[in-house]
C-alpha positions, 0 to 999 in steps of 0.5 A: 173678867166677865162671866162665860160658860166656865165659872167655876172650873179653875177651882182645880187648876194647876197653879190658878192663883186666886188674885192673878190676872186671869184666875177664872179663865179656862184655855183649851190648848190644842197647839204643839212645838213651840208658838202656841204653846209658848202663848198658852204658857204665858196665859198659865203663868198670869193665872189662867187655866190651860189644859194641854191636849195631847196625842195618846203616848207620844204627845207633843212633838218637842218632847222628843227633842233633844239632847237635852233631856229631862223627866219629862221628855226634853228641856225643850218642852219643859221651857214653854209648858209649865203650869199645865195639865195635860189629857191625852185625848185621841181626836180620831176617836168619834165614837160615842162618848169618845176622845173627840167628844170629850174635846168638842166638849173642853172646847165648850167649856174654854174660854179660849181654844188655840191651835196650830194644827195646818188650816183646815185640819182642827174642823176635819175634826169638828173642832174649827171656829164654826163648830166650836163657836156653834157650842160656845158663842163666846170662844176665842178662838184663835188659829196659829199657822205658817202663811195664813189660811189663804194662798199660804194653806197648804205650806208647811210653816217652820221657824227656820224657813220663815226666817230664810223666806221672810227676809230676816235671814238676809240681814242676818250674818256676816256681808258677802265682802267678808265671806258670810252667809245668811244665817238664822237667829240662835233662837226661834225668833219668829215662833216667839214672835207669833207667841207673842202676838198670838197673846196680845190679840188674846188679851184684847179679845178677852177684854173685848168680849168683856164690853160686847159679850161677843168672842172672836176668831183670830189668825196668826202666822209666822210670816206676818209676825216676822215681818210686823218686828222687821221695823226699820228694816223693813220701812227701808224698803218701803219709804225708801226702796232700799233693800237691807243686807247683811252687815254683821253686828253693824247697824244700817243707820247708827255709827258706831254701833258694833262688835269693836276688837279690844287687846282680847275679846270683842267690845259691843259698843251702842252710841246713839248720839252726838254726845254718846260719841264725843264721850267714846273719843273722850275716853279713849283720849282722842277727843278732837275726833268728836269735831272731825267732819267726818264724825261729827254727826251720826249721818257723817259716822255712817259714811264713813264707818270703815275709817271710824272703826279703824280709828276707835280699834287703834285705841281700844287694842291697847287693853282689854274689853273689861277695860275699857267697859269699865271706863265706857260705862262710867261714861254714859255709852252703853257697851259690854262684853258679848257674854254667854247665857249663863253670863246673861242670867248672872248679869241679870240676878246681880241687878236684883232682876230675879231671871228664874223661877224654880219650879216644883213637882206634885209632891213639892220637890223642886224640879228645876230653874226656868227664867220666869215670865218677865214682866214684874207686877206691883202689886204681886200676886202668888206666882204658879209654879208647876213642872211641865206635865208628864203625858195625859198626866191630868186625863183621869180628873179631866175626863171626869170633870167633862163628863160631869154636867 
């Protein structure tokens, strides 16, 4: 990475591998919840600096949710804030010498500076893009809303509502015909989704600023990174003005492809191709269907699912799911039990995936699992592994180190 004004402060990071991709890079990290700092975790577990500002006290919002709880608040703020040092900082305070001073300051110092407060509030405080930008002509600056800073500013953006306003609510849940309503994804999809777009336009930003020398401001919202993975979805409407809907574990365009009862539980089956079918029937022991005209072909499938499913569930009634996974798999067609979180963590530790990390306390003690950050690098490098902070745990040596010219 190219020099900034912050060579040298990494040296007391948290974590701050020497040889991880970002070693070197600082991140002031003013965002809370979820998007944000699931975006700055990332940058900590690639090697970056990533301090967390929070306010006096209660700090970030998510460390009250719960139940579940842990040491540090919640289980749900431990899940994106590992690797983390965090001051406490009042922002209201513009006395001389005071917290907002110390944050112009961080902010001068940062590499990157990330925030989700609602459009407009980061410079009511004198920390917008301009002010900081004015400090650190370098920044990257990025701002994380729920409409954009535009027609949107004055909208409160929640995960939840994006999904229901955004359309993904409504190809999400069982169809009407069958008693459904829209229902939301079990996880906040779509702050995960901004996280992760908000990282990618860091990434390239850094490496941009690399060539040019020049830092950058970027916007993200919620609205826009959902409709950005609606995909096929979504270019129905527009290629071809047809508006999806629910329809279950069904999928619009591929037969079958779907939740299929077996003699106890559901069967996930994928079938992309011709050939994937002809090996479904031929498991089953009715390998004519493969040539039946009204399955030969995905197109023909899709058309007539109804009769399809009856078809496939008469044979797959007659054992079980493990059954027929075994047998399916042995195939080529992709197929498996619907399994719970723990099962998807087992699943994944068996094929030598290694899914978690542990994570460790100052003193060294282990304080608990996390899935870790999921690309593998070859080759590797010393991954950090530090417990989510406790509030303003790191604000004395902070402090200390913004006061130090």
């Amino acid at each position: 990475m190219d020099a900034s004004p912050n060579d040298g402060a990494a040296d007391t990071a948290v974590g701050a591998p020497v040889g991880a991709p970002l070693h070197g890079i600082v991140v002031a990290d003013f965002s809370r919840v979820l998007a944000g700092p699931l975006a700055t975790m990332t940058l900590a577990d690639l090697g970056a600096r990533v301090i967390k500002v929070e306010k006096p006290g209660s700090g970030d919002d998510t460390r009250s949710w719960g139940p579940p709880f842990s040491e540090t608040g919640s289980t749900y703020f431990d899940s994106v804030n590992r690797n983390k040092e965090s001051v406490a900082l009042n922002l209201n305070d513009v006395s001389a010498g005071g917290d907002n001073e110390l944050a112009r300051e961080l902010a001068a110092r940062s590499d990157v500076v990330i925030e989700n407060f609602k459009p407009g509030g980061m410079a009511k405080l004198g920390l917008g893009y301009e002010a900081v930008a004015a400090l650190n002509p370098t920044v990257i600056y990025v701002s994380i809303s729920g409409f954009g800073s535009a027609g949107g500013a004055d909208l409160p953006g929640y995960d939840f509502m994006v999904q229901a306003v955004g359309g993904l609510m409504s190809i999400t849940g069982d169809s009407d015909a069958a008693g459904g309503q829209p229902t939301k994804v079990g996880v906040a999809v779509v702050d995960i989704l901004t996280a992760k777009d908000a990282t990618i336009g860091i990434l390239a930003a850094l490496n941009a600023r690399h060539a040019t020398g020049q830092g950058a401001h970027l916007e993200v919202n919620l609205l826009s990174s959902l409709q950005g993975a609606l995909a096929n979805q979504a270019q129905a409407f527009l290629g071809a003005g047809v508006i999806p809907t629910r329809m279950g574990n069904a999928h619009p365009s591929i037969a079958p492809y779907e939740l299929l009862a077996c003699a106890d539980v559901p069967l996930a089956v994928a079938c992309g191709n011709d050939g994937q079918f002809a090996a479904v029937v031929r498991t089953l022991g009715i390998p004519d269907v493969a040539a039946d005209e009204r399955f030969a072909t995905n197109s023909a499938r899709v058309r007539n699912r109804p009769a399809l499913v009856t078809l496939l569930e008469e044979q797959l009634t007659t054992a079980t799911a493990e059954h027929w996974q075994g047998l399916l798999t042995a195939a080529g067609v992709p197929a498996g039990k619907v399994g719970t979180i723990e099962d998807g963590i087992a699943l994944a530790e068996e094929l030598g995936l290694e899914p978690t990390i542990e994570v460790v306390r100052p003193d060294g003690s282990l304080a608990a699992r996390q899935i870790r950050h999921p690309i593998t690098w070859q080759p590797g490098f010393a991954t950090p592994r530090d417990a989510a902070p406790l509030v303003g745990q790191h604000t004395e040596a902070i402090k200390a180190w913004l006061t130090r010219s």
